[in-house]
mmCIF file of the N, C-alpha and C atoms, coordinates in Angstrom:
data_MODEL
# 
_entry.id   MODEL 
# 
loop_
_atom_site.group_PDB 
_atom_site.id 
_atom_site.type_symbol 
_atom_site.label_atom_id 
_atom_site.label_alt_id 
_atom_site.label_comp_id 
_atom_site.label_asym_id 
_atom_site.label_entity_id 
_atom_site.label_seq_id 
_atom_site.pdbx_PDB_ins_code 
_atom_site.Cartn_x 
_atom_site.Cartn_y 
_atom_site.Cartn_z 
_atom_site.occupancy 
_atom_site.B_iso_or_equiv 
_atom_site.pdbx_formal_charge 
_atom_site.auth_seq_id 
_atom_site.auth_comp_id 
_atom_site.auth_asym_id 
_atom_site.auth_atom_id 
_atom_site.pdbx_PDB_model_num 
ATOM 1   N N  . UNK A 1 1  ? -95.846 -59.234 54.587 1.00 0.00 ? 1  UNK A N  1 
ATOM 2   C CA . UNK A 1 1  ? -95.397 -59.180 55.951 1.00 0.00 ? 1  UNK A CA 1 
ATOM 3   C C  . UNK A 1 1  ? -94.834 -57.788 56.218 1.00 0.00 ? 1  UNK A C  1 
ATOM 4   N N  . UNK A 1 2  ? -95.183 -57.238 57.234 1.00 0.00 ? 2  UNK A N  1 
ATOM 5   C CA . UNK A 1 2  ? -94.713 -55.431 57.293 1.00 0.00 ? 2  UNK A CA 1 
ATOM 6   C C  . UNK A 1 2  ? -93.995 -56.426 58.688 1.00 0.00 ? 2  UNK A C  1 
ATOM 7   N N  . UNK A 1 3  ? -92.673 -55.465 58.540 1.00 0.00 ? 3  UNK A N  1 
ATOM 8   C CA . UNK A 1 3  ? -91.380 -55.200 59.469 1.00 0.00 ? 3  UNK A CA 1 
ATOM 9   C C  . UNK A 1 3  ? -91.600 -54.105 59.866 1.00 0.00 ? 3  UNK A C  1 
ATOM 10  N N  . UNK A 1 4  ? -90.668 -54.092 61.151 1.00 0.00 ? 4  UNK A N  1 
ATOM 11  C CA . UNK A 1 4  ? -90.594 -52.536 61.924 1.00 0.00 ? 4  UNK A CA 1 
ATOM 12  C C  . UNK A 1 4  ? -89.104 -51.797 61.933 1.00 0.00 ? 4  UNK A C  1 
ATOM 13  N N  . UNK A 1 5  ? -88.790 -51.195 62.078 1.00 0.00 ? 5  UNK A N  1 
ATOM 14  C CA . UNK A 1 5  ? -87.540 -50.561 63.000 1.00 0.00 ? 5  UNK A CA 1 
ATOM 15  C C  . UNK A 1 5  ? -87.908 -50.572 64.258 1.00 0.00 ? 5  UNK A C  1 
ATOM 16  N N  . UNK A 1 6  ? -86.327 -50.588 64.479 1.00 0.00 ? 6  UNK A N  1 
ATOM 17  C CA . UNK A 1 6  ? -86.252 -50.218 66.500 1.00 0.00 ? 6  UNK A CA 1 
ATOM 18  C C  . UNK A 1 6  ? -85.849 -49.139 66.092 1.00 0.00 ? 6  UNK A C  1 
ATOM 19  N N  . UNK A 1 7  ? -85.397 -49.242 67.617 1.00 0.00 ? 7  UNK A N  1 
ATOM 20  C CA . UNK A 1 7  ? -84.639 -47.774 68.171 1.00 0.00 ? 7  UNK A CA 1 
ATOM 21  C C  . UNK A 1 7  ? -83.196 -47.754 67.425 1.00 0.00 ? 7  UNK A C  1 
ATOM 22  N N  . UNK A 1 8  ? -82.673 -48.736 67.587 1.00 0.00 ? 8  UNK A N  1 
ATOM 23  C CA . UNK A 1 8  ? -81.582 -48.362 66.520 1.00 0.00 ? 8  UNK A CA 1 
ATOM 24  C C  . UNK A 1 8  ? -81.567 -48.755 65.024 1.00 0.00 ? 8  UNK A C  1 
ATOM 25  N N  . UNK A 1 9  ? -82.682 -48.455 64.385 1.00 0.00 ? 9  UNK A N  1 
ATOM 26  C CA . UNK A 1 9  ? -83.138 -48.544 63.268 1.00 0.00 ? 9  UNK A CA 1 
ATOM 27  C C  . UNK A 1 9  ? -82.273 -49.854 62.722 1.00 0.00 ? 9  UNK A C  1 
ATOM 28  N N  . UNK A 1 10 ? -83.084 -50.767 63.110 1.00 0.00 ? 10 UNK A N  1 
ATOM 29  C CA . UNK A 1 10 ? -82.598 -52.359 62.925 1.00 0.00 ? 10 UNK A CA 1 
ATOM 30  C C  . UNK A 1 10 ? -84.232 -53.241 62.177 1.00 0.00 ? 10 UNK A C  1 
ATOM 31  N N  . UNK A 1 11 ? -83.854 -53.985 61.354 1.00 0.00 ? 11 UNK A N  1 
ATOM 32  C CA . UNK A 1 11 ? -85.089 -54.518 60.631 1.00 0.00 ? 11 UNK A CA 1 
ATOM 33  C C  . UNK A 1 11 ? -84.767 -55.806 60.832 1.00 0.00 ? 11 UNK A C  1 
ATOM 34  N N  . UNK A 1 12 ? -85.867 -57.054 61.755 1.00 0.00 ? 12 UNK A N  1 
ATOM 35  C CA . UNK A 1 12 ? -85.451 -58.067 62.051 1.00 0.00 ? 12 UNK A CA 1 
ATOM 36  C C  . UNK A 1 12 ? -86.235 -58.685 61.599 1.00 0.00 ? 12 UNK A C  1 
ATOM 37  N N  . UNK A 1 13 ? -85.271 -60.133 60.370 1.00 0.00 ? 13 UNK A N  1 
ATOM 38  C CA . UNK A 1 13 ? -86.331 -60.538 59.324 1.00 0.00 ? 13 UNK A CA 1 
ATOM 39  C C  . UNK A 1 13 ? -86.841 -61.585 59.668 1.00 0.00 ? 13 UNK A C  1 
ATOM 40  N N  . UNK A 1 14 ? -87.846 -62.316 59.955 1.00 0.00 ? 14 UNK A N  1 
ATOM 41  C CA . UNK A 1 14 ? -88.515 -63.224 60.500 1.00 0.00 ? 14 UNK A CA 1 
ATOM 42  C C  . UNK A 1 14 ? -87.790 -64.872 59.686 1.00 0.00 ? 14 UNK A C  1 
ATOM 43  N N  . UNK A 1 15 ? -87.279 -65.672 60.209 1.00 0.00 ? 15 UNK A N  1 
ATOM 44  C CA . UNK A 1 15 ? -87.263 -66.754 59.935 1.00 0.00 ? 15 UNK A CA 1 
ATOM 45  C C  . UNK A 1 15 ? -87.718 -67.896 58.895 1.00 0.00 ? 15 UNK A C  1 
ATOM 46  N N  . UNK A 1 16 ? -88.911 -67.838 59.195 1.00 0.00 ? 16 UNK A N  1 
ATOM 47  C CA . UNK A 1 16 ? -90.497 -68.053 58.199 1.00 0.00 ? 16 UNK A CA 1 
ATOM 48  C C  . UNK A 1 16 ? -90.419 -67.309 56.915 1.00 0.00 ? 16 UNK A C  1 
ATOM 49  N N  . UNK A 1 17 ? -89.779 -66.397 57.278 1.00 0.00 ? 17 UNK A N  1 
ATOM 50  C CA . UNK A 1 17 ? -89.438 -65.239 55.694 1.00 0.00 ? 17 UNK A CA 1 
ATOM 51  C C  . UNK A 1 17 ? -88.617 -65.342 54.499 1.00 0.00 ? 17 UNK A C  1 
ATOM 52  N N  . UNK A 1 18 ? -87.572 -65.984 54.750 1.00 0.00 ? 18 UNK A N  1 
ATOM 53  C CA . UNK A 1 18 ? -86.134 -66.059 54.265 1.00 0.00 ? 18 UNK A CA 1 
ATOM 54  C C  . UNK A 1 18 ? -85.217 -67.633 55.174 1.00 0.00 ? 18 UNK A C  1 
ATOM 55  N N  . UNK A 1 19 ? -84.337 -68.413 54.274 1.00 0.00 ? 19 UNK A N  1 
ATOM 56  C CA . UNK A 1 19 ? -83.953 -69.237 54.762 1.00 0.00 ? 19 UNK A CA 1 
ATOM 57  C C  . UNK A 1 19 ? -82.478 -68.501 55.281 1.00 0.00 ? 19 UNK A C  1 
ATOM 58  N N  . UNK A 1 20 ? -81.834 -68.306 55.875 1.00 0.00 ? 20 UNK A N  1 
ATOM 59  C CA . UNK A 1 20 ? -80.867 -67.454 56.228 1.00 0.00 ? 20 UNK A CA 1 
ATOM 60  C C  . UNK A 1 20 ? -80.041 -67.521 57.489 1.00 0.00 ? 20 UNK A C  1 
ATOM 61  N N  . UNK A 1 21 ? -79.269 -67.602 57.607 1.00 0.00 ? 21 UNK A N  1 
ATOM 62  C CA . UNK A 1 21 ? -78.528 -68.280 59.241 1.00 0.00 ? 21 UNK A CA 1 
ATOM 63  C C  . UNK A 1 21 ? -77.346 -66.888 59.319 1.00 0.00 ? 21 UNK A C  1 
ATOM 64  N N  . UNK A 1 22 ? -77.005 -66.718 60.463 1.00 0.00 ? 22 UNK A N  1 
ATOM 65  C CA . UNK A 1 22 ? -76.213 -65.770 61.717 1.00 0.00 ? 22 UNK A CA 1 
ATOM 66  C C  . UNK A 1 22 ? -74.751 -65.372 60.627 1.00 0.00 ? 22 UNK A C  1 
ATOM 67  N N  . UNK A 1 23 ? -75.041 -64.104 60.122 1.00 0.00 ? 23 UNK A N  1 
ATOM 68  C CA . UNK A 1 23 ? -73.426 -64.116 59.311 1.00 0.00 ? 23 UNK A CA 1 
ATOM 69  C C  . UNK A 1 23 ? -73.686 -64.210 58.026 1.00 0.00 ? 23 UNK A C  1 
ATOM 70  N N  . UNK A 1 24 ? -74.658 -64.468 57.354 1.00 0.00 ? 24 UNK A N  1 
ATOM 71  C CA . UNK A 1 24 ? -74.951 -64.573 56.271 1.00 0.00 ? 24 UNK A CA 1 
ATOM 72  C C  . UNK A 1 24 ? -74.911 -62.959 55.639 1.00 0.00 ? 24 UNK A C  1 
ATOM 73  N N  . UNK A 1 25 ? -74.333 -62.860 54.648 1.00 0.00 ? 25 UNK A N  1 
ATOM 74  C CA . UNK A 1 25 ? -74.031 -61.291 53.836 1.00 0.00 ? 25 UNK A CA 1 
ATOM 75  C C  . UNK A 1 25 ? -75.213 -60.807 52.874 1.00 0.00 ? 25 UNK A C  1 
ATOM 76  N N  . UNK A 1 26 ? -75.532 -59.555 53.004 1.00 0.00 ? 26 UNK A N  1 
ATOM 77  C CA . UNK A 1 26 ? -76.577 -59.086 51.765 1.00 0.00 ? 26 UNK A CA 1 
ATOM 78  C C  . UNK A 1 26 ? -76.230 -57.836 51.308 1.00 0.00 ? 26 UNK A C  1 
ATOM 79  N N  . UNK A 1 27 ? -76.359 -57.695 49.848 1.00 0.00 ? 27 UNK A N  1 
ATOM 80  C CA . UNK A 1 27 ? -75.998 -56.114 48.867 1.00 0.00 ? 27 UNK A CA 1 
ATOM 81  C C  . UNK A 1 27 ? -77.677 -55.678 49.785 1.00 0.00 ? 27 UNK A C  1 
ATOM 82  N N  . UNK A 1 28 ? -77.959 -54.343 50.120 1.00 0.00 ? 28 UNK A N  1 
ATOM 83  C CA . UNK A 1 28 ? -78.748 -53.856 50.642 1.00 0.00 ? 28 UNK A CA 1 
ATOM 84  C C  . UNK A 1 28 ? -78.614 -52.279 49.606 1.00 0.00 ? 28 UNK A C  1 
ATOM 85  N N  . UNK A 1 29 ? -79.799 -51.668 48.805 1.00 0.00 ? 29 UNK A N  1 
ATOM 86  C CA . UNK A 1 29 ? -79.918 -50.313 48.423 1.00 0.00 ? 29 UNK A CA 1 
ATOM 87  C C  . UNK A 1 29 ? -81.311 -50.184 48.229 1.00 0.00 ? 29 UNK A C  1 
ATOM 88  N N  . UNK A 1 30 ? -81.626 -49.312 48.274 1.00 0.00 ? 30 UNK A N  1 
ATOM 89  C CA . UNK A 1 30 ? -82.789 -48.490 48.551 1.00 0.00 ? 30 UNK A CA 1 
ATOM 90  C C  . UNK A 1 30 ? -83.374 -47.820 47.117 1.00 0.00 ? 30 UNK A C  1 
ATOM 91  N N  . UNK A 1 31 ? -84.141 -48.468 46.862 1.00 0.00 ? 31 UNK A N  1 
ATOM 92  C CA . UNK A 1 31 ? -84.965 -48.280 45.563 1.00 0.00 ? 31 UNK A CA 1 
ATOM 93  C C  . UNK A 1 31 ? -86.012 -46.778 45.317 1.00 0.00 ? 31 UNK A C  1 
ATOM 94  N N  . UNK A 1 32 ? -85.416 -45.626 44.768 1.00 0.00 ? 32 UNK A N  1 
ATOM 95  C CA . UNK A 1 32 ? -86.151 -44.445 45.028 1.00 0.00 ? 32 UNK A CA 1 
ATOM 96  C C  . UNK A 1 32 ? -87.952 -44.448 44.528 1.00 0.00 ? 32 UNK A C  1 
ATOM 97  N N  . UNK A 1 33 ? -87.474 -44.819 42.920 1.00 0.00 ? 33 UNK A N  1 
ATOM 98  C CA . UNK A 1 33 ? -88.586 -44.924 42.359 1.00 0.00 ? 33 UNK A CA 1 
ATOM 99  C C  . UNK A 1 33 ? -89.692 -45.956 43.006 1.00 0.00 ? 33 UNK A C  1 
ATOM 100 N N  . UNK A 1 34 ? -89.564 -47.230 43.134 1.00 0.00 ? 34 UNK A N  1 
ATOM 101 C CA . UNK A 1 34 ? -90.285 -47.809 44.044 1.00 0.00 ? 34 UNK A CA 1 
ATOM 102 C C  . UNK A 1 34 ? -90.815 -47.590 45.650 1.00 0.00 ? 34 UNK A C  1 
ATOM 103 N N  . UNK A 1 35 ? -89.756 -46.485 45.961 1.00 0.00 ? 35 UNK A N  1 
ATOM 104 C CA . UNK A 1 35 ? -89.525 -46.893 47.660 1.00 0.00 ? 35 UNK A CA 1 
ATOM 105 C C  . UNK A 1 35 ? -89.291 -47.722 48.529 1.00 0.00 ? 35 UNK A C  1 
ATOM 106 N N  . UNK A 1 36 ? -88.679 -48.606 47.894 1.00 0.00 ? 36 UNK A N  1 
ATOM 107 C CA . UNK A 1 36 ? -88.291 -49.480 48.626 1.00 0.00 ? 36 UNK A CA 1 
ATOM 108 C C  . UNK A 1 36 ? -87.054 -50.225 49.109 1.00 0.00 ? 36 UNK A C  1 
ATOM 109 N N  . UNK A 1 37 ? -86.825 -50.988 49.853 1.00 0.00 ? 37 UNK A N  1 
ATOM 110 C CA . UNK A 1 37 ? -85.049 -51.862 50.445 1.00 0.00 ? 37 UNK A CA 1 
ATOM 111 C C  . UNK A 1 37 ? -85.158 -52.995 49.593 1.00 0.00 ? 37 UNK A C  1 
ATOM 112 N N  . UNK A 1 38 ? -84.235 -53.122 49.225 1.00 0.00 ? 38 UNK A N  1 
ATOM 113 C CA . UNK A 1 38 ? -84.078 -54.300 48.434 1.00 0.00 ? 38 UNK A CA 1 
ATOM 114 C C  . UNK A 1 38 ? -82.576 -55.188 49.051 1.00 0.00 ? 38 UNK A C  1 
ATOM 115 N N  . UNK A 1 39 ? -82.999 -56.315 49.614 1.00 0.00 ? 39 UNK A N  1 
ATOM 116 C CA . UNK A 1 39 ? -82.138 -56.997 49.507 1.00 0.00 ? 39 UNK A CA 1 
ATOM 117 C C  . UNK A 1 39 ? -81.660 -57.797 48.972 1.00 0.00 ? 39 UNK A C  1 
ATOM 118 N N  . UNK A 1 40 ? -80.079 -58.113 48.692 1.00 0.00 ? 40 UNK A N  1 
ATOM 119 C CA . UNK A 1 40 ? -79.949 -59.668 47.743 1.00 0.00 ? 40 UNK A CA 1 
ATOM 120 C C  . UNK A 1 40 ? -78.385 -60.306 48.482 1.00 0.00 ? 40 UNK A C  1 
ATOM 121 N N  . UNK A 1 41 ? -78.396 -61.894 48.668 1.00 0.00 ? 41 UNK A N  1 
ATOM 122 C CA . UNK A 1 41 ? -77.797 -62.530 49.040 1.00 0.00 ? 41 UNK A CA 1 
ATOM 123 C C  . UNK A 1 41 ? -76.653 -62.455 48.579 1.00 0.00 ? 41 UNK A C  1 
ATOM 124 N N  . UNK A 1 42 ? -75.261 -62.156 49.516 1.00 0.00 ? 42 UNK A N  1 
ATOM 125 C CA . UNK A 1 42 ? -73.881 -62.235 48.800 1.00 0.00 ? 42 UNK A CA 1 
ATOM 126 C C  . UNK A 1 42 ? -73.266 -63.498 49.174 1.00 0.00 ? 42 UNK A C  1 
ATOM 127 N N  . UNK A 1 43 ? -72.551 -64.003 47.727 1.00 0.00 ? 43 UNK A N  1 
ATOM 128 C CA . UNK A 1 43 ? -71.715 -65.330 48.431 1.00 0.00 ? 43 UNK A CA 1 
ATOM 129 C C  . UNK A 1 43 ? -70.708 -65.020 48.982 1.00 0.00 ? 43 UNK A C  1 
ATOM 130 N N  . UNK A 1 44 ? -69.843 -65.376 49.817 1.00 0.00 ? 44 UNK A N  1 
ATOM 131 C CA . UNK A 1 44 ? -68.732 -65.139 50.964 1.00 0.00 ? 44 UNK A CA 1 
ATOM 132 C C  . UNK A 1 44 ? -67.816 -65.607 50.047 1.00 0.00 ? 44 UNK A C  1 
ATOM 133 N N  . UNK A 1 45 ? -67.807 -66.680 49.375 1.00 0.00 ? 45 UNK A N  1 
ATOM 134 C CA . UNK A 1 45 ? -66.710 -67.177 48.788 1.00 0.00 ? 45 UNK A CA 1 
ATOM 135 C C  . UNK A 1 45 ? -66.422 -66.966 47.260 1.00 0.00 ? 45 UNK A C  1 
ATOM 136 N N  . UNK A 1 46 ? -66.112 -65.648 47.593 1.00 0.00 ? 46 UNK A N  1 
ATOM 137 C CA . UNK A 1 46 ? -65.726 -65.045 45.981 1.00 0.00 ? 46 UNK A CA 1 
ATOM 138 C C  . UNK A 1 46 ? -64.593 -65.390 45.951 1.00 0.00 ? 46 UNK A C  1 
ATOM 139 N N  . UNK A 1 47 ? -64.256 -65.759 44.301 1.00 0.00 ? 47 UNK A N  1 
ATOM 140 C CA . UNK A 1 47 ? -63.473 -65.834 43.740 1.00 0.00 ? 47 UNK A CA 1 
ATOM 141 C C  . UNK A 1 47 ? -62.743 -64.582 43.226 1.00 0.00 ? 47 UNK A C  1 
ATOM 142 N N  . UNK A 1 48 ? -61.303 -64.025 44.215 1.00 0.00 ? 48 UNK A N  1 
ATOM 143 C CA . UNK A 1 48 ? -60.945 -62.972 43.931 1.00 0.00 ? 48 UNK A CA 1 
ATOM 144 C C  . UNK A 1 48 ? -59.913 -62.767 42.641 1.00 0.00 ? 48 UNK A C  1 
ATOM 145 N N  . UNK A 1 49 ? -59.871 -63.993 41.682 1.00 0.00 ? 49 UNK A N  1 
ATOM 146 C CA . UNK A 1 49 ? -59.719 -63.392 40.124 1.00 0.00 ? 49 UNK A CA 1 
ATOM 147 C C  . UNK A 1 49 ? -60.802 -62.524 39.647 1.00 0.00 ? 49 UNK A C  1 
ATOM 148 N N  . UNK A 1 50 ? -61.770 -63.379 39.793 1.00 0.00 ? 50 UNK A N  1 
ATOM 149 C CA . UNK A 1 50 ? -62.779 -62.641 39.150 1.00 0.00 ? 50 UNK A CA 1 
ATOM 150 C C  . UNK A 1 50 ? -63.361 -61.358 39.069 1.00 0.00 ? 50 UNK A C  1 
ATOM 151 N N  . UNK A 1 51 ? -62.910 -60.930 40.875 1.00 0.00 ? 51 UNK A N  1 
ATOM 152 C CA . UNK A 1 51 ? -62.968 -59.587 41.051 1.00 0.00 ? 51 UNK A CA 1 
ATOM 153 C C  . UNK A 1 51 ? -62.212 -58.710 40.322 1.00 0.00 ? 51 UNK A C  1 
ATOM 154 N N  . UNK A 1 52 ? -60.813 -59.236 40.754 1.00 0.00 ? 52 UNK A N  1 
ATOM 155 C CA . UNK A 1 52 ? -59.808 -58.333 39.638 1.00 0.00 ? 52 UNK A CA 1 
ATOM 156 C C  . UNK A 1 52 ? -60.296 -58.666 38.384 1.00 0.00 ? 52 UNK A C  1 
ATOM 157 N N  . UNK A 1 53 ? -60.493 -59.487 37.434 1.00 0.00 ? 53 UNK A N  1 
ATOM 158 C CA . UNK A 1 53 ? -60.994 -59.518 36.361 1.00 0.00 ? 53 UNK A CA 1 
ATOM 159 C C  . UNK A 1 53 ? -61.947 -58.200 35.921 1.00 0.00 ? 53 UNK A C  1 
ATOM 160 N N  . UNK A 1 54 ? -62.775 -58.056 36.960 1.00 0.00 ? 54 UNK A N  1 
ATOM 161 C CA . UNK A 1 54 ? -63.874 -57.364 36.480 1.00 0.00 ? 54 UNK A CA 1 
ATOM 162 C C  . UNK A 1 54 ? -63.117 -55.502 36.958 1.00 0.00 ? 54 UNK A C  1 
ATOM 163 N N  . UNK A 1 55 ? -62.669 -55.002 37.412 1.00 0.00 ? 55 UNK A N  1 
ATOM 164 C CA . UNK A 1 55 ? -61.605 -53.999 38.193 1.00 0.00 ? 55 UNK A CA 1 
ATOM 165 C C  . UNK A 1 55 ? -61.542 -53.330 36.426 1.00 0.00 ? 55 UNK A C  1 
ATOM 166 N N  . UNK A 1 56 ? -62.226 -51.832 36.564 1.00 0.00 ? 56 UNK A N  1 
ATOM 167 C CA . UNK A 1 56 ? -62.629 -51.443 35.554 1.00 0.00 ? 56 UNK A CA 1 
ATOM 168 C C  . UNK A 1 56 ? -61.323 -50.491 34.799 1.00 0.00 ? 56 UNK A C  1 
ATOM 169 N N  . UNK A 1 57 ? -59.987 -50.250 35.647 1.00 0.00 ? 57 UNK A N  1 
ATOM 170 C CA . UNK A 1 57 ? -59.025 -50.075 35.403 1.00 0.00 ? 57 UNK A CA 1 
ATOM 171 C C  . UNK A 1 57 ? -58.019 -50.575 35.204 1.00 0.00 ? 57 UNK A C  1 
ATOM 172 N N  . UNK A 1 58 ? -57.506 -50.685 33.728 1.00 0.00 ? 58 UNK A N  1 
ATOM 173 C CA . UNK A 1 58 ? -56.253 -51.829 33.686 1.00 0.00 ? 58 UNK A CA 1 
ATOM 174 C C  . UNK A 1 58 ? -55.296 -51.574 34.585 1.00 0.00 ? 58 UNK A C  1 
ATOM 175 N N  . UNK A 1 59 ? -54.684 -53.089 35.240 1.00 0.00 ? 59 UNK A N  1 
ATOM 176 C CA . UNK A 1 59 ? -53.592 -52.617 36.242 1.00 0.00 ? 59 UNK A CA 1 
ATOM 177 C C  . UNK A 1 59 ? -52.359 -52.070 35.470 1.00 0.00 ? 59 UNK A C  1 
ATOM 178 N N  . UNK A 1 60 ? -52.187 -52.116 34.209 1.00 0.00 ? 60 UNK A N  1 
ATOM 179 C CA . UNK A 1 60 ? -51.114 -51.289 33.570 1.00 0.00 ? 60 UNK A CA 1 
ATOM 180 C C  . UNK A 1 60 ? -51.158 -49.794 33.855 1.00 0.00 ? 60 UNK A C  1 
ATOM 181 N N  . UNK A 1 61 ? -52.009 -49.499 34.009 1.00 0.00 ? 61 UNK A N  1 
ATOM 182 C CA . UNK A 1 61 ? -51.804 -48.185 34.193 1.00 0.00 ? 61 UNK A CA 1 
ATOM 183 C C  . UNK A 1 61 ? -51.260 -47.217 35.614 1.00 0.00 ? 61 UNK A C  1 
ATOM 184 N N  . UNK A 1 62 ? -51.520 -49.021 36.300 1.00 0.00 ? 62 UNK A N  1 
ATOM 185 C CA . UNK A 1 62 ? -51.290 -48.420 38.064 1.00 0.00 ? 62 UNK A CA 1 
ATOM 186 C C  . UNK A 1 62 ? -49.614 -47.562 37.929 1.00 0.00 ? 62 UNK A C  1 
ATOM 187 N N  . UNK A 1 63 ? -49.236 -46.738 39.123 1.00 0.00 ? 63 UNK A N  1 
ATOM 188 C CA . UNK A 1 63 ? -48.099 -46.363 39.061 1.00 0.00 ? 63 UNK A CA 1 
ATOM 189 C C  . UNK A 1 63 ? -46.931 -47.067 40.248 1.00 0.00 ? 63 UNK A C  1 
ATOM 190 N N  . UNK A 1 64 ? -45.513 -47.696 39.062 1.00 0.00 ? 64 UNK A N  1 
ATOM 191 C CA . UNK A 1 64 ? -44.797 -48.291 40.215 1.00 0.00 ? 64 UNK A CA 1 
ATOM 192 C C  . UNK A 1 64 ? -44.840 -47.914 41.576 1.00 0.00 ? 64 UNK A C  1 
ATOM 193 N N  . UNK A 1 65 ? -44.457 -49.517 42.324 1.00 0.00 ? 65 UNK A N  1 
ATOM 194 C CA . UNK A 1 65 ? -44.545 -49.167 44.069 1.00 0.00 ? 65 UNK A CA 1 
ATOM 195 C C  . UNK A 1 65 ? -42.892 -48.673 44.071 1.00 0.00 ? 65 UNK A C  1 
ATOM 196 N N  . UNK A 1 66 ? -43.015 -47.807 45.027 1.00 0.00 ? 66 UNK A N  1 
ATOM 197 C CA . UNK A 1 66 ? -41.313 -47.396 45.489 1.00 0.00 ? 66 UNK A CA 1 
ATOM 198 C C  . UNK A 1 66 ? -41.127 -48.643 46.364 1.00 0.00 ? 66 UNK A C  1 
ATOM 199 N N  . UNK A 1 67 ? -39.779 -49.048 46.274 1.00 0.00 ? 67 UNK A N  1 
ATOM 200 C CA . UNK A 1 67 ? -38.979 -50.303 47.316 1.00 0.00 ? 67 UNK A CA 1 
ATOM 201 C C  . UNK A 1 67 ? -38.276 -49.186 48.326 1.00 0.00 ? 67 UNK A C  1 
ATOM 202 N N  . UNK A 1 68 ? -38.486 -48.534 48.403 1.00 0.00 ? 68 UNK A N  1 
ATOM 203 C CA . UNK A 1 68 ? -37.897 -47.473 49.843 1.00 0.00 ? 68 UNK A CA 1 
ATOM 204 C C  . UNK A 1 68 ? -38.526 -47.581 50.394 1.00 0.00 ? 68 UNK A C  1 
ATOM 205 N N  . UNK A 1 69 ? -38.546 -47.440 52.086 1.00 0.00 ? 69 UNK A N  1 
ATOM 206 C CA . UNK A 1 69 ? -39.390 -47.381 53.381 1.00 0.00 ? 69 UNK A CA 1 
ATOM 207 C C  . UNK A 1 69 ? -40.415 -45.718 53.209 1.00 0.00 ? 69 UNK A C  1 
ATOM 208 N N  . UNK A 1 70 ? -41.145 -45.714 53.709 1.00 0.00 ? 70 UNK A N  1 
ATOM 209 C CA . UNK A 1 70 ? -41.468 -43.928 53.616 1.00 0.00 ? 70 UNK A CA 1 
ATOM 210 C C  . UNK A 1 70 ? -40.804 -43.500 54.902 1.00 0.00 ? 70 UNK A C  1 
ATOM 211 N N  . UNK A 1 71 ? -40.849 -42.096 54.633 1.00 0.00 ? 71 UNK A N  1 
ATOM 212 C CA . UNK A 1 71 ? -39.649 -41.775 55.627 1.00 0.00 ? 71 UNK A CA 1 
ATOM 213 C C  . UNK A 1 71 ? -40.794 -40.857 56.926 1.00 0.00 ? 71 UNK A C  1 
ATOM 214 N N  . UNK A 1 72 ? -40.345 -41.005 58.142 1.00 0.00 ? 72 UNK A N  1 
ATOM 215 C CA . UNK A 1 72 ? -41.151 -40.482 59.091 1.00 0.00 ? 72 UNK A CA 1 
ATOM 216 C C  . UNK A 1 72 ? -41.039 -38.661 58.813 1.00 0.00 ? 72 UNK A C  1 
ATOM 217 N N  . UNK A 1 73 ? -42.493 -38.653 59.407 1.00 0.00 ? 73 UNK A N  1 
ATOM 218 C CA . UNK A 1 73 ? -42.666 -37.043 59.320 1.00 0.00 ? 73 UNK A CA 1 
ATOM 219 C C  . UNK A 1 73 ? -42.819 -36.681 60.505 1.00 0.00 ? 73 UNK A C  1 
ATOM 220 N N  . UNK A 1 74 ? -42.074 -35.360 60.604 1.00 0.00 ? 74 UNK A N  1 
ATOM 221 C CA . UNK A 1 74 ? -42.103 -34.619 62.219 1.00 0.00 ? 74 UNK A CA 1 
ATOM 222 C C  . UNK A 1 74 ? -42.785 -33.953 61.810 1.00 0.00 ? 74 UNK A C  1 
ATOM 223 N N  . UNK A 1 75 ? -43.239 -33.964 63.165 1.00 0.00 ? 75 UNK A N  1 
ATOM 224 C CA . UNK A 1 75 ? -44.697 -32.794 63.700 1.00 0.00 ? 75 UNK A CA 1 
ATOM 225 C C  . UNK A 1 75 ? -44.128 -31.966 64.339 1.00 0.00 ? 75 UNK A C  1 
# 
């Protein structure tokens, strides 16, 4: 099935194509060697341990938050 762009370079995926409803999320990158878009379905309902789980920097290393307000800057 060949797709088009519009004018505002929009790719509208046919129905018949993909089971997919209004709001539905996709990882979208662009494949050099192939040339091509690749899309793949994201679930909405991540589990945000898991994210931090995977967070390639231990949070030990983060640096304490200050408990002071920040203080306004004049211009």
């Amino acid at each position: 099935m060949l797709l088009t762009l519009d004018a505002k370079r929009r790719l509208t995926v046919p129905a018949s194509l993909v089971p997919a409803r209004a709001g539905d999320a996709f990882d979208a990158y662009y494949d050099t060697p192939e040339d091509e878009i690749v899309l793949r379905r994201v679930t909405r309902r991540s589990n945000w341990l898991e994210v931090w789980k995977q967070c390639p920097v231990p949070m030990d290393d983060l640096p304490p938050r200050r408990r002071q307000m920040p203080k306004k800057l004049k211009l």
